[in-house]
Each structure stands twice: as structure tokens, then as C-alpha cells.
C-alpha positions as CSV (number, residue, x, y, z in Angstrom):
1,X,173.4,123.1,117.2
2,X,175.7,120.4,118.1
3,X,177.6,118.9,115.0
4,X,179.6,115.4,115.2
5,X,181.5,113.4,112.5
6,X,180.5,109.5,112.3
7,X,181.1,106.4,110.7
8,X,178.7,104.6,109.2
9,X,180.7,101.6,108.9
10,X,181.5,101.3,112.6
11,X,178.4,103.3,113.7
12,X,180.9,105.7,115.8
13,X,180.9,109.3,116.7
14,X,182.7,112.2,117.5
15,X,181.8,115.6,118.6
16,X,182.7,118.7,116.9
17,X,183.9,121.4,119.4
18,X,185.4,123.9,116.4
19,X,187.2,125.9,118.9
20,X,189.1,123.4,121.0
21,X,192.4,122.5,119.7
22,X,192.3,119.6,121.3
23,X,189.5,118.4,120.1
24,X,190.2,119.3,116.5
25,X,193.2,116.3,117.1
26,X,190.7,114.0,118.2
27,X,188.7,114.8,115.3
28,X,191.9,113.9,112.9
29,X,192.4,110.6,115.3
30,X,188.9,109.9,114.4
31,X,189.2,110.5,110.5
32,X,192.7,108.6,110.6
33,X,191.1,105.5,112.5
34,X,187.9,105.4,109.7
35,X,190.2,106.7,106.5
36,X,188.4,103.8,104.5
37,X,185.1,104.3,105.9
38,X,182.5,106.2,104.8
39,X,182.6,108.9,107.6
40,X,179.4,112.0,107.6
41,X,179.3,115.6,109.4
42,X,176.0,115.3,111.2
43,X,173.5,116.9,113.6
44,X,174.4,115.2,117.1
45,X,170.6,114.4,117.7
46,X,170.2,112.3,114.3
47,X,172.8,109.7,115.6
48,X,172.6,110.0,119.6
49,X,171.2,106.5,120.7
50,X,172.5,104.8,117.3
51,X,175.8,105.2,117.4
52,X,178.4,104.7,120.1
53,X,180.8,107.6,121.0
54,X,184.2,107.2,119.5
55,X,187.1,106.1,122.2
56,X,190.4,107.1,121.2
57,X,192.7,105.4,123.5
58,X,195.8,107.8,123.0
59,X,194.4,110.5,123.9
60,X,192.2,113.6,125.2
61,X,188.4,112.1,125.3
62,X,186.0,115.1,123.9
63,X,183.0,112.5,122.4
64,X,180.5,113.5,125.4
65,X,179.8,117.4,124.2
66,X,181.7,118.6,127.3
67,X,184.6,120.9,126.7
């Protein structure tokens, strides 16, 4: 099961790769970015096609589910 953190407010997402280091930082990136927003751990499935991957401009991209 692929897990992902998103934003409701900005209907973004992230994939969860728990054992990447690298993408762990994204994941802070992502929660820094949304700190205001309401921001969910979800099944990938529930939000694929509604919500947009997360691009984090400053670094590593790890949104697509490849590690």
C-alpha cells in the first residue's frame, strides 16, 4: 500500500517512501510549504487524479512513487 501526505488546501501530494532519506526531506519541504494548511496521510489511490503531485523546486523530486 502506497501512502502519501496532501493538502487539502492546495489539492497537492507527496509520496511517502519511509525508507528513503531523501525523501523523508522532501516530505518536511512539503509540510514546511503547507504549515497552515490542513495537510492528511492518505492511501495514494484515494487522491491520484484529484490532486496534483507536489513540486519542490529545491530539491530531489520523489512525488511519482519511484525511488
Amino acid at each position: 500500500m502506497v501512502r502519501a501526505r496532501a493538502c487539502i488546501k492546495c489539492r497537492e501530494y507527496m509520496v511517502i517512501h519511509p525508507d528513503n532519506p531523501i525523501n523523508q526531506v522532501d516530505i518536511k519541504k512539503f509540510e514546511r510549504k503547507h504549515t497552515s494548511h490542513t495537510i492528511m496521510t492518505v492511501d495514494l489511490n484515494e487522491i491520484k487524479g484529484t490532486y496534483a503531485p507536489s513540486t519542490n523546486n529545491d530539491g530531489p523530486q520523489t512525488t511519482d512513487g519511484n525511488v
